[in-house]
DOLOSE-153037 format. One record per residue: chain; residue in three letters; x, y, z of N, C-alpha, C, CB in turn; residue number from 0. Coordinates in steps of 0.001 Angstrom, whole numbers, plus 500000, padded with zeros to 6 digits. Glycine has a CB too. Layout:
BEGIN
<node ch="A" aa="ala" n_x="X" n_y="Y" n_z="Z" ca_x="X" ca_y="Y" ca_z="Z" c_x="X" c_y="Y" c_z="Z" cb_x="X" cb_y="Y" cb_z="Z" i="NUM"/>
...
***
This chain:
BEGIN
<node ch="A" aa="unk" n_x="542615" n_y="393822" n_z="430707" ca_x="543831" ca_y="393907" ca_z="429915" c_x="544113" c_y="395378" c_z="429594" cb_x="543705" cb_y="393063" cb_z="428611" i="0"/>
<node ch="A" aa="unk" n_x="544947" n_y="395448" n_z="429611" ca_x="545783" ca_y="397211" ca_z="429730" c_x="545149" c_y="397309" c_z="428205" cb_x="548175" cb_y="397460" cb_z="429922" i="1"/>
<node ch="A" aa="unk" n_x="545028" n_y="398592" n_z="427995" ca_x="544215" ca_y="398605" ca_z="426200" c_x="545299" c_y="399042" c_z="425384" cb_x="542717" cb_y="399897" cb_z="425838" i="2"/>
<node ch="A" aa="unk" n_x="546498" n_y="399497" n_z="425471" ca_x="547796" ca_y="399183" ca_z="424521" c_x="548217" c_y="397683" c_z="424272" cb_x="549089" cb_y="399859" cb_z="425174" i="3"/>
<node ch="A" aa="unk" n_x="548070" n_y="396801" n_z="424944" ca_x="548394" ca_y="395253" ca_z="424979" c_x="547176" c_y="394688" c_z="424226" cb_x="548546" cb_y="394562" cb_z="426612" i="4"/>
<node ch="A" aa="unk" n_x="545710" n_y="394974" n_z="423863" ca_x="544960" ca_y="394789" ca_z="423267" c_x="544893" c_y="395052" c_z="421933" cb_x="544335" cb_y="395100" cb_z="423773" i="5"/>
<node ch="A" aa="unk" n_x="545288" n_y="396275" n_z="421906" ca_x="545759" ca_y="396992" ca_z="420565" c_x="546791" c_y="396498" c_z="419774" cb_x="546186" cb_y="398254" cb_z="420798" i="6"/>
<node ch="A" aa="unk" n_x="547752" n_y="396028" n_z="420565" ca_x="549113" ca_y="395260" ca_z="419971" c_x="548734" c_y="394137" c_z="419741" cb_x="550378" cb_y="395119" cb_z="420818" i="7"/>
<node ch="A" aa="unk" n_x="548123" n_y="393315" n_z="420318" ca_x="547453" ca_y="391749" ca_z="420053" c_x="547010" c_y="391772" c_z="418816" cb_x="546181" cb_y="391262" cb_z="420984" i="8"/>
<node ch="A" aa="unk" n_x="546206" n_y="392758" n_z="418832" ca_x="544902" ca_y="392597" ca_z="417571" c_x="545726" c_y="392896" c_z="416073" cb_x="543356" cb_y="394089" cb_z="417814" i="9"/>
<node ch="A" aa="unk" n_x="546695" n_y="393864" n_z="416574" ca_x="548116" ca_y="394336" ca_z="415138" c_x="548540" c_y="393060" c_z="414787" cb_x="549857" cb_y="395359" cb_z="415687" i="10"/>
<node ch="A" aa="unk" n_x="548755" n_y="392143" n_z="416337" ca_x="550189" ca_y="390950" ca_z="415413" c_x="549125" c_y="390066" c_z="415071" cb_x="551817" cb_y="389893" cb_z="416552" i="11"/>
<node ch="A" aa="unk" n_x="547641" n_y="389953" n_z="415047" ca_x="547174" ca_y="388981" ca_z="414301" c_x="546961" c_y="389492" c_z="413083" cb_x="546111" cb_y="388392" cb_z="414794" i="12"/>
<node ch="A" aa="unk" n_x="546753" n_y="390772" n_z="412836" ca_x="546763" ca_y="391365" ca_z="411365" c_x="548122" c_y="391054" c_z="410354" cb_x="546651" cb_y="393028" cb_z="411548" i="13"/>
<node ch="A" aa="unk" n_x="549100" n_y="391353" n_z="411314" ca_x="550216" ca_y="391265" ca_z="410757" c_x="550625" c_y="389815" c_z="410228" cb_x="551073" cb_y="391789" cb_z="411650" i="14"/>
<node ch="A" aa="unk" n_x="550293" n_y="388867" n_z="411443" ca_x="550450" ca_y="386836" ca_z="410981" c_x="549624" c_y="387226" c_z="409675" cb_x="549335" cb_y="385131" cb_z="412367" i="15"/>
<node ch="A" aa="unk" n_x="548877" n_y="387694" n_z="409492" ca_x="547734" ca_y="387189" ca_z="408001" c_x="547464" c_y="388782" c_z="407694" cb_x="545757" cb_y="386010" cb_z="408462" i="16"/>
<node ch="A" aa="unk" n_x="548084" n_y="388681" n_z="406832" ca_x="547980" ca_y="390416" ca_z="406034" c_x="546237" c_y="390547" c_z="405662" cb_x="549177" cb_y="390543" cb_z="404027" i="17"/>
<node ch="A" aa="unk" n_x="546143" n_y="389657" n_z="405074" ca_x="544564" ca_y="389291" ca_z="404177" c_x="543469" c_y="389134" c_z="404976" cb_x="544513" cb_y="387860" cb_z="403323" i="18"/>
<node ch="A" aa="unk" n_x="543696" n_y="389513" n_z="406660" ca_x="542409" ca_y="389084" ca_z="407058" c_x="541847" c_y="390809" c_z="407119" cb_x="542396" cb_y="387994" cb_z="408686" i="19"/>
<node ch="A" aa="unk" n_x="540391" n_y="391060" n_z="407179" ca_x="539883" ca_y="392412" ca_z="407497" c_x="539871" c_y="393032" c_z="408835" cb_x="538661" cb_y="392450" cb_z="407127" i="20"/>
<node ch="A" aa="unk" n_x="539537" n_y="393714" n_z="409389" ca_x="538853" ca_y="394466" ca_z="410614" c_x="537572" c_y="393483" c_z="410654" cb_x="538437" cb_y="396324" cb_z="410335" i="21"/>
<node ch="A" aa="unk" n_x="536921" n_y="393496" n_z="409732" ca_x="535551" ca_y="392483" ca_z="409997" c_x="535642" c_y="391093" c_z="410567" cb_x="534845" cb_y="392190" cb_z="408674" i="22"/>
<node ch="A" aa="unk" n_x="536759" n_y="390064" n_z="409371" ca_x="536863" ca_y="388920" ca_z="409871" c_x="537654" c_y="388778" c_z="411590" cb_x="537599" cb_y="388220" cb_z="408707" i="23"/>
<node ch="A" aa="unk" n_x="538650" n_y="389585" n_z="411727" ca_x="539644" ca_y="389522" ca_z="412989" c_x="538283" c_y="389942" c_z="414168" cb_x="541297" cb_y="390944" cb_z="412874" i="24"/>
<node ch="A" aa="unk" n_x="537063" n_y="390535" n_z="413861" ca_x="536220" ca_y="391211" ca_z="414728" c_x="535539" c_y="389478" c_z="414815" cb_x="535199" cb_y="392833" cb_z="414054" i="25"/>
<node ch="A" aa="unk" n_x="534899" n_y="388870" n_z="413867" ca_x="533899" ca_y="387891" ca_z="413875" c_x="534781" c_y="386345" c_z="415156" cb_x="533577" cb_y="387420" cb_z="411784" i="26"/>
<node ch="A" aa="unk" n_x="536185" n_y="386945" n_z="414586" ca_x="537041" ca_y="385673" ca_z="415503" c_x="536913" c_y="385781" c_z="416984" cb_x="538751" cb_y="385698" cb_z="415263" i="27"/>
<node ch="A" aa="unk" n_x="536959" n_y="387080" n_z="417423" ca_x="537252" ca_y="387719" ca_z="418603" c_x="535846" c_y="388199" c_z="419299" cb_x="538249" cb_y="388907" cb_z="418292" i="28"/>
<node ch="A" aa="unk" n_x="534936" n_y="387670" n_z="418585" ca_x="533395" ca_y="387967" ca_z="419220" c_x="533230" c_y="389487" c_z="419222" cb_x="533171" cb_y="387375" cb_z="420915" i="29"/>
<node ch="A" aa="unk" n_x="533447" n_y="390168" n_z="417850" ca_x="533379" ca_y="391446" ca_z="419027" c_x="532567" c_y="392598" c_z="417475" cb_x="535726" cb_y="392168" cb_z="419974" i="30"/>
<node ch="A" aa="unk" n_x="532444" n_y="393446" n_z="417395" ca_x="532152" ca_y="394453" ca_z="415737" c_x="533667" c_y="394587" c_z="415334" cb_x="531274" cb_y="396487" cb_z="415925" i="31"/>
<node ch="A" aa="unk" n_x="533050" n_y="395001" n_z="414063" ca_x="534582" ca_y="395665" ca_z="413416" c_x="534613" c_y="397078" c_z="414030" cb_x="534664" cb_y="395838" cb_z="411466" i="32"/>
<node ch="A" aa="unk" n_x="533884" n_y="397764" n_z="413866" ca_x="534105" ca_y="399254" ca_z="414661" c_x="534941" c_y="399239" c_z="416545" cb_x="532136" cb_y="399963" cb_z="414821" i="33"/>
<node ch="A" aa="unk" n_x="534686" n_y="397619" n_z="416592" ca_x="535191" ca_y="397891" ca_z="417988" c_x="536554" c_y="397594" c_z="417888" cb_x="534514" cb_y="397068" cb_z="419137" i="34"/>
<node ch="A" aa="unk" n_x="536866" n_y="396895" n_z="416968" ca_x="538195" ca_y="396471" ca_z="416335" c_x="538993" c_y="397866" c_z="415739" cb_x="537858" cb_y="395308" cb_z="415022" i="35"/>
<node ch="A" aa="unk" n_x="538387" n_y="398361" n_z="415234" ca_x="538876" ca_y="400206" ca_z="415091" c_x="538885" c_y="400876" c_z="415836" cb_x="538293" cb_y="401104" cb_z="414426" i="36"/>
<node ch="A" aa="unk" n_x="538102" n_y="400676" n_z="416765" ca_x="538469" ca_y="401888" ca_z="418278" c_x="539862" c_y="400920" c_z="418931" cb_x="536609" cb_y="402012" cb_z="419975" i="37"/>
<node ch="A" aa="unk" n_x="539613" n_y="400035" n_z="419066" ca_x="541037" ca_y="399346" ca_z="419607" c_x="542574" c_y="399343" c_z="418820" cb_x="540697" cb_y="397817" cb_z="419725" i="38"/>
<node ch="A" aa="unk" n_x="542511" n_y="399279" n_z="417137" ca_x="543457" ca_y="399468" ca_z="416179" c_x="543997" c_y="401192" c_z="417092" cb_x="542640" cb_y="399449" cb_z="414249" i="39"/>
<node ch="A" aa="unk" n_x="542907" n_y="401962" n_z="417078" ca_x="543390" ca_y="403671" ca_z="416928" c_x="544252" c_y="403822" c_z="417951" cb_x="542166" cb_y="404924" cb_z="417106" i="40"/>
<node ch="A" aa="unk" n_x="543823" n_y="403203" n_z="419389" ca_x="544973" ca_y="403388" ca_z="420147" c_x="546234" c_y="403544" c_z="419833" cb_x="545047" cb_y="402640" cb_z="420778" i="41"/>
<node ch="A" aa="unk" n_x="546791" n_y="402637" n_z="418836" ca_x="548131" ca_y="402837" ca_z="418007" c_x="548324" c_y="403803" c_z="417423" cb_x="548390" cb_y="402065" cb_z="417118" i="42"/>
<node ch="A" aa="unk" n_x="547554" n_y="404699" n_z="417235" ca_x="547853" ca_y="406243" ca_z="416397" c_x="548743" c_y="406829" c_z="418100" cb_x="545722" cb_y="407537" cb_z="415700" i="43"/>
<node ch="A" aa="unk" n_x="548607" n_y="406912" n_z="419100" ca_x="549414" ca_y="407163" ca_z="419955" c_x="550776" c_y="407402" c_z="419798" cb_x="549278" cb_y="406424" cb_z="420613" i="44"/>
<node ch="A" aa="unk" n_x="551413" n_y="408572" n_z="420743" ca_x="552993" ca_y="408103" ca_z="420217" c_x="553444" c_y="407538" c_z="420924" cb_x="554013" cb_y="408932" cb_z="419934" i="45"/>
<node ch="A" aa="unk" n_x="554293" n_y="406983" n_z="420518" ca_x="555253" ca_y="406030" ca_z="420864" c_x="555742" c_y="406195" c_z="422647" cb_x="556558" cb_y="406298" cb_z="419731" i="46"/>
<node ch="A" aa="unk" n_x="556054" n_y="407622" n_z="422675" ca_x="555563" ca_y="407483" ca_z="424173" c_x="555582" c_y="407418" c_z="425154" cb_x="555296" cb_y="407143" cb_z="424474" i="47"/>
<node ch="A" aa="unk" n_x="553883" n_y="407985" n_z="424864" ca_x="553038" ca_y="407463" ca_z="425610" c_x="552289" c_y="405981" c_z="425833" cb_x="552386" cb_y="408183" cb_z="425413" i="48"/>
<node ch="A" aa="unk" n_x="552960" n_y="405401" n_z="424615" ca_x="552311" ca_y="403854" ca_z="424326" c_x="553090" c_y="403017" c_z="425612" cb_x="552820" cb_y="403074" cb_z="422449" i="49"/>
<node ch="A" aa="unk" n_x="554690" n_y="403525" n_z="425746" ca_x="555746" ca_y="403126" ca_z="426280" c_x="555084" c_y="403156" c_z="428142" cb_x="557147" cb_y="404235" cb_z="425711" i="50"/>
<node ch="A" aa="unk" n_x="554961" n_y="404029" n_z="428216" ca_x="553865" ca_y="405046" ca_z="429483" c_x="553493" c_y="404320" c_z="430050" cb_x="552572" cb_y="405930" cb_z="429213" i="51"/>
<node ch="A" aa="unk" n_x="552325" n_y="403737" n_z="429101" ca_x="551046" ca_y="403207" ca_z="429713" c_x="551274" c_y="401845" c_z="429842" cb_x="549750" cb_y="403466" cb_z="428906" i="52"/>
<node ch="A" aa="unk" n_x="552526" n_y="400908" n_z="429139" ca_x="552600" ca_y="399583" ca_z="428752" c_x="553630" c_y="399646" c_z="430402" cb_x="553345" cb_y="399100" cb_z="426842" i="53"/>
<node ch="A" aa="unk" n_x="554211" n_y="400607" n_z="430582" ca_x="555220" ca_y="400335" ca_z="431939" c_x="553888" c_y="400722" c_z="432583" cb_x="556922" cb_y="401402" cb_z="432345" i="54"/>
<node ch="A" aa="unk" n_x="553530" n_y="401430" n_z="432896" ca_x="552760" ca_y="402526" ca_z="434169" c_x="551687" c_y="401114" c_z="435327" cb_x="551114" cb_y="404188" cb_z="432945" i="55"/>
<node ch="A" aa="unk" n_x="551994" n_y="401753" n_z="436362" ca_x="550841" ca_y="400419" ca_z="437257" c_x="549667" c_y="400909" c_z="437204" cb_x="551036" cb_y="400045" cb_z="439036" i="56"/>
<node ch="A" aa="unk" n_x="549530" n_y="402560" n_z="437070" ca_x="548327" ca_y="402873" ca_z="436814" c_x="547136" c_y="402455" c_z="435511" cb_x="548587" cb_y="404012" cb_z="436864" i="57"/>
<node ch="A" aa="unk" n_x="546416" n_y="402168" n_z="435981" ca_x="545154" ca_y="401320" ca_z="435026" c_x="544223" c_y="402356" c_z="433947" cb_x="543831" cb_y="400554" cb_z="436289" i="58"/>
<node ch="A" aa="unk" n_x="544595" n_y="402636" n_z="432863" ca_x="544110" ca_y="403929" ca_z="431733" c_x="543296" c_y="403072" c_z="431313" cb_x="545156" cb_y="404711" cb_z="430462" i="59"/>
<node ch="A" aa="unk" n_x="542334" n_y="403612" n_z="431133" ca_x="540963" ca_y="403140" ca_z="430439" c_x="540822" c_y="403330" c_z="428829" cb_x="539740" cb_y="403998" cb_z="431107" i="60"/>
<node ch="A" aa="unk" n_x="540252" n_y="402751" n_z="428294" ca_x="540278" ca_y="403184" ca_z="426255" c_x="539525" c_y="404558" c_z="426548" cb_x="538993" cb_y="401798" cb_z="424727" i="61"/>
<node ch="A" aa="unk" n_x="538995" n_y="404533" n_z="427631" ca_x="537852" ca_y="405482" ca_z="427297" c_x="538719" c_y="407145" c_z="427532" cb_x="536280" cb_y="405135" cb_z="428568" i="62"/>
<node ch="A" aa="unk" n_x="539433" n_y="407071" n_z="428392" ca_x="540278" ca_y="408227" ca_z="428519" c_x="541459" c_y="408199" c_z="427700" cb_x="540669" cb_y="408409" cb_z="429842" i="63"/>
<node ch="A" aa="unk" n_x="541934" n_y="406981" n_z="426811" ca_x="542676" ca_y="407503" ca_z="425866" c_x="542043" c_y="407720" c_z="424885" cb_x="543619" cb_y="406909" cb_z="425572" i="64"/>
<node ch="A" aa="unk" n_x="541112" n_y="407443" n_z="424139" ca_x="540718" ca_y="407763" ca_z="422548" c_x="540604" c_y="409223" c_z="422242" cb_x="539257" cb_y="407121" cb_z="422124" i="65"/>
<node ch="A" aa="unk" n_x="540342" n_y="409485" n_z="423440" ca_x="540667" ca_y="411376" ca_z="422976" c_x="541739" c_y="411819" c_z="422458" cb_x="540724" cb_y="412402" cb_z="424091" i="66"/>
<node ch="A" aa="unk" n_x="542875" n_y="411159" n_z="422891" ca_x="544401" ca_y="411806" ca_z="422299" c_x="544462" c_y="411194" c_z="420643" cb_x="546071" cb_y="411053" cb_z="423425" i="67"/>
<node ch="A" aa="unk" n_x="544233" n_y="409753" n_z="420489" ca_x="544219" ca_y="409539" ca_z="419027" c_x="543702" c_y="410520" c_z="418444" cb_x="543582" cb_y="408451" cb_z="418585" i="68"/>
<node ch="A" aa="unk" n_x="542667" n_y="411446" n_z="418114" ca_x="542514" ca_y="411955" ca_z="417455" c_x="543423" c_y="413240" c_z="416999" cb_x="541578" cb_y="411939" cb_z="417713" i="69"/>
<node ch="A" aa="unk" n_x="544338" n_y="413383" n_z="417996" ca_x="545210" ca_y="414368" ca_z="418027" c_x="546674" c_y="414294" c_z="417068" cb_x="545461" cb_y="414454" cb_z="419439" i="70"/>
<node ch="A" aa="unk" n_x="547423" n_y="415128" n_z="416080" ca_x="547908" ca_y="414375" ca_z="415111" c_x="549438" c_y="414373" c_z="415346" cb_x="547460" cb_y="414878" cb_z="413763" i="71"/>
<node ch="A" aa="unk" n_x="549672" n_y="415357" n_z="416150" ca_x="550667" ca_y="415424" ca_z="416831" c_x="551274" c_y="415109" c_z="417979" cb_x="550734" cb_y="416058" cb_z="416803" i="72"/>
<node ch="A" aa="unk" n_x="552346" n_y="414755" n_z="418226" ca_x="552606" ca_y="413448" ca_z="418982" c_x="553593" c_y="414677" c_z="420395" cb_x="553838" cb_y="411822" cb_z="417710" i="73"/>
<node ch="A" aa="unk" n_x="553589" n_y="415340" n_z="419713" ca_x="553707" ca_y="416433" ca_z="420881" c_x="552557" c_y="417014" c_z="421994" cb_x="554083" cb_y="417600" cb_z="420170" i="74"/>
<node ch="A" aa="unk" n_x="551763" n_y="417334" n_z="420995" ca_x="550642" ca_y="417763" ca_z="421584" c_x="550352" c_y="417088" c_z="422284" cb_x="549756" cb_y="418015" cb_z="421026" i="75"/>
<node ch="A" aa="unk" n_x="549747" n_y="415726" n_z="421776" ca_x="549642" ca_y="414133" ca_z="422810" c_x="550260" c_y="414107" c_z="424133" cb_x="550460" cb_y="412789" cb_z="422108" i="76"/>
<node ch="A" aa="unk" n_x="551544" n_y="414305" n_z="423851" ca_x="552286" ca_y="413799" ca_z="425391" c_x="551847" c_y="415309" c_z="426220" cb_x="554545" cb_y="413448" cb_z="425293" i="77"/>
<node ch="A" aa="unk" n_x="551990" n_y="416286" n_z="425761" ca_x="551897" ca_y="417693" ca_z="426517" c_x="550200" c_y="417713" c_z="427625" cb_x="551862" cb_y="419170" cb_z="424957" i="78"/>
<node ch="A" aa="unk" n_x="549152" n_y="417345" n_z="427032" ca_x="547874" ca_y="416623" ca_z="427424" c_x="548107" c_y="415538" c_z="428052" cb_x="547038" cb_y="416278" cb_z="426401" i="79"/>
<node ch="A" aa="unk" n_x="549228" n_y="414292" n_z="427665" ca_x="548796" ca_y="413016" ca_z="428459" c_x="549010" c_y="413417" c_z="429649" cb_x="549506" cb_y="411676" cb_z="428208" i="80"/>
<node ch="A" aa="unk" n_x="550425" n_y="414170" n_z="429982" ca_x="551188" ca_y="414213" ca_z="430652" c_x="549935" c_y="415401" c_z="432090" cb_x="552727" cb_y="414725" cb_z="429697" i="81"/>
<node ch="A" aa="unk" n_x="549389" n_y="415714" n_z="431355" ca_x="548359" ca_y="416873" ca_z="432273" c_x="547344" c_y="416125" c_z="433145" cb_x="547334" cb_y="417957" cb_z="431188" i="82"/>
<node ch="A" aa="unk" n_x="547273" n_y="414935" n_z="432252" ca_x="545865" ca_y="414118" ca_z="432764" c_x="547043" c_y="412700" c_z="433568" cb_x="544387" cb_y="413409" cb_z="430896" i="83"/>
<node ch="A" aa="unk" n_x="547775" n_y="412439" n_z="433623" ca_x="549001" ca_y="411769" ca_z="434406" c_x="549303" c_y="412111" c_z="435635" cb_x="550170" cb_y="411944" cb_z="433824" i="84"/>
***
């Protein structure tokens, strides 16, 4: 599964139930809460590049995006995605 479409999944079940945690949505989905936060962060992305990767046929790995989340600017982001693209 493309890891923006994972990331969005895991939002609209947060969103159906405001009240559930990172922990409980992790225990449903077999998985940690920390892994549930590396998957949430993808969404720190901008907009996009979210757009990018949700069209693109090419197959981006979490592992080569989590580097840009940390980045706070959404300029910067695309100026880098766009290098590694």
């Amino acid at each position: 599964m493309n890891p923006i479409h994972e990331a969005l999944r895991i939002q609209n079940i947060k969103d159906q139930d405001e009240s559930l945690s990172n922990s409980q949505i992790a225990k449903q989905l077999g998985c940690s809460r920390v892994r549930i936060t590396q998957i949430l962060n993808l969404l720190k992305l901008s907009p996009n590049i979210q757009k990018q990767i949700l069209n693109s046929d090419k197959n981006y790995t979490e592992r080569q995006l989590r580097p840009f989340t940390q980045i706070n600017s959404y300029q910067t982001q695309e100026k880098l995605f766009q290098k590694m693209s």
